[in-house]
C-alpha positions in Angstrom: 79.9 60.1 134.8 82.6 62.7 135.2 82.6 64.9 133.0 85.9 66.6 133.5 86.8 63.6 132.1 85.4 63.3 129.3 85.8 66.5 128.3 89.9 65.9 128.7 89.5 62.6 127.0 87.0 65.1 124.1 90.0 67.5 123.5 92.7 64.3 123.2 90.4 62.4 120.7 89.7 65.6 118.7 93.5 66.2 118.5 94.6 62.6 117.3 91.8 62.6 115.0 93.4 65.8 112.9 96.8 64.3 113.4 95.4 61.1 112.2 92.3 61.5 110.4 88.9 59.7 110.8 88.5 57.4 107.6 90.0 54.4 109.4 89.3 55.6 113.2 89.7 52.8 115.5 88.9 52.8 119.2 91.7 50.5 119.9 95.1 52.4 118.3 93.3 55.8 119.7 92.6 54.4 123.2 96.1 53.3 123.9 97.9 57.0 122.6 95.8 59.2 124.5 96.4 56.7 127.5 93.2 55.3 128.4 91.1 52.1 127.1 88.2 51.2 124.0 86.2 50.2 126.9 86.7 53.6 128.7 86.1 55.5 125.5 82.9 53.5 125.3 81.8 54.4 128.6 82.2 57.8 128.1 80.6 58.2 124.7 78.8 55.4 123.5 79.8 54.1 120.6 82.4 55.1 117.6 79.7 56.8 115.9 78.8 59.1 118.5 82.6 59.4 119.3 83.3 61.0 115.9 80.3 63.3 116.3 81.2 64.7 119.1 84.3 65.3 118.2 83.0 67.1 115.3 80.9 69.1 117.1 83.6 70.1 119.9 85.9 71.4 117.0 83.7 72.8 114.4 83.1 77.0 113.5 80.5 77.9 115.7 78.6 80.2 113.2 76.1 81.3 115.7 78.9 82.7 117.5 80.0 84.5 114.4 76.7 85.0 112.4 73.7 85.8 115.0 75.1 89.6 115.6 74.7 90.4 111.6 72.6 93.1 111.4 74.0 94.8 108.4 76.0 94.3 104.7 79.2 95.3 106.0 78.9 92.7 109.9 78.1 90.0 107.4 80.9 90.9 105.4 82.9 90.9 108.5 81.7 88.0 109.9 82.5 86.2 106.7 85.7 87.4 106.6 86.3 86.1 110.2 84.9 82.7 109.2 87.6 82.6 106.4 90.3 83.4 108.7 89.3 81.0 111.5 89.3 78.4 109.0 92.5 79.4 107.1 94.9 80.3 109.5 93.0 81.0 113.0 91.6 78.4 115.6 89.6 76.2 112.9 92.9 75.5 110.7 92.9 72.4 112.3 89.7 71.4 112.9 88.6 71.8 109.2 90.7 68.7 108.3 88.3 66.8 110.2 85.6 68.4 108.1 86.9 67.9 104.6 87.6 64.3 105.7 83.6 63.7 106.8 82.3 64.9 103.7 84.6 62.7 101.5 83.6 59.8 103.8 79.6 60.8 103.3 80.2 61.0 99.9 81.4 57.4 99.5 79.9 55.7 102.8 76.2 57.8 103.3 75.1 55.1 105.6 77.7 55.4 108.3 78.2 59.4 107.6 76.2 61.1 106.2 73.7 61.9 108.3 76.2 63.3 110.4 77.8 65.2 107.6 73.8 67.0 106.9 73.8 67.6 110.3 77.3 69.4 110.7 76.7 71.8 107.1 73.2 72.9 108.4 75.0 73.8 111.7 77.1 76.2 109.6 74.3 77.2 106.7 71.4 77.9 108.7 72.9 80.4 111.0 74.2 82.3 107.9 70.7 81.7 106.2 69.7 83.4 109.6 71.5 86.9 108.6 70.5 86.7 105.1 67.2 87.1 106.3 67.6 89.3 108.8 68.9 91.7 106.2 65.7 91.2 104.2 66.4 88.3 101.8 63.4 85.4 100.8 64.4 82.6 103.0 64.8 80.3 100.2 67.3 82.9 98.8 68.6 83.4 101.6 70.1 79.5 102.2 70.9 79.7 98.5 73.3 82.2 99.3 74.4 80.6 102.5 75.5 77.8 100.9 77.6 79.6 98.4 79.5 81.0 101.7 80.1 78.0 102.8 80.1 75.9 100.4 82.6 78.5 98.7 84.5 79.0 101.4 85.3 75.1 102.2 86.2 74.7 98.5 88.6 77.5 98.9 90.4 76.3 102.0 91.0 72.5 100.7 91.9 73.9 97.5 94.6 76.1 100.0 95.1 73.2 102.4 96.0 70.8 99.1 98.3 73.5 96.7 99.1 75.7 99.2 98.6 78.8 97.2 97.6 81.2 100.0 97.4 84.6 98.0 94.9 82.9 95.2 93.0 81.2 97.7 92.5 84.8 99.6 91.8 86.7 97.1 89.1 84.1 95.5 87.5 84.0 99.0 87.5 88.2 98.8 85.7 87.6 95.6 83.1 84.9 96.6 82.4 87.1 99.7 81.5 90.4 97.9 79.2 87.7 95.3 77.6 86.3 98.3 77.0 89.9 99.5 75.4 91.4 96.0 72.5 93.1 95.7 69.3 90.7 95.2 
């Protein structure tokens, strides 16, 4: 398999997925605007299914990146911050479409997404979970306040992606950052 090639063909589908969204993804339409075939795309990944999670995975936060050099309050509080931004206005803006759009679609269809959709918000909530503890929170405290972050944080930026109200959405995500960050 060449997999310069499907990487190239990765980046095109991950790009007309957030121009198109993923709720009625078909191989066929996709295949013939990025220029290649269904049965190309199948070669190179499979099926639909794993299509979609890879390009998930390709254009998701990578909270490891962000998260695993947290040593202290104030690099969680920047590392949140930076996870706002990247999802707001930096190299995420896009990608988080996709991301709003699997959750609906594992809300309403569970069987075809939603074990993709657990898998994707543990990628984000355990690496955050991961500084919590670091800075000396329970563990089970510790993912509590994890998925506020995130949880928060997604809220906030489809609230800002659907009213457009950048300086509320900001300054709610200021707020939920410094209550994620309180005292135990």
């Amino acid at each position: 398999m060449n997999t310069e090639k499907r990487a190239e063909l990765l980046g095109q589908v991950v790009e007309y997925v957030q121009r198109h969204g993923l709720a009625h993804l078909s191989l066929t339409p996709l295949a013939e605007e990025i220029g290649t075939t269904k049965r190309m795309l199948l070669y190179y990944f499979g099926s639909r299914e794993n299509l979609i999670a890879r390009a998930l995975a390709a254009s998701r936060p990578d909270a490891h990146a962000l998260f695993d050099p947290v040593e202290d309050v104030e690099a969680l509080r920047r590392s949140a911050r930076a996870l706002w931004k990247a999802i707001t206005v930096g190299e995420q803006a896009g990608p988080i479409r996709m991301l709003l759009q699997l959750l609906s679609l594992a809300a309403t269809d569970a069987e075809q997404y939603g074990e993709l959709a657990r898998e994707t918000v543990a990628f984000m909530v355990d690496p955050i979970a991961d500084a919590y503890v670091r800075l000396g929170h329970p563990r089970p405290a510790a993912r509590e306040r994890a998925t506020l972050l995130v949880s928060g944080l997604r809220g906030l930026c489809q609230d800002r992606l659907v009213t457009g109200d950048v300086p509320r959405t900001d300054a709610a995500a200021r707020r939920l950052i410094e209550a994620a960050l309180s005292p135990v």
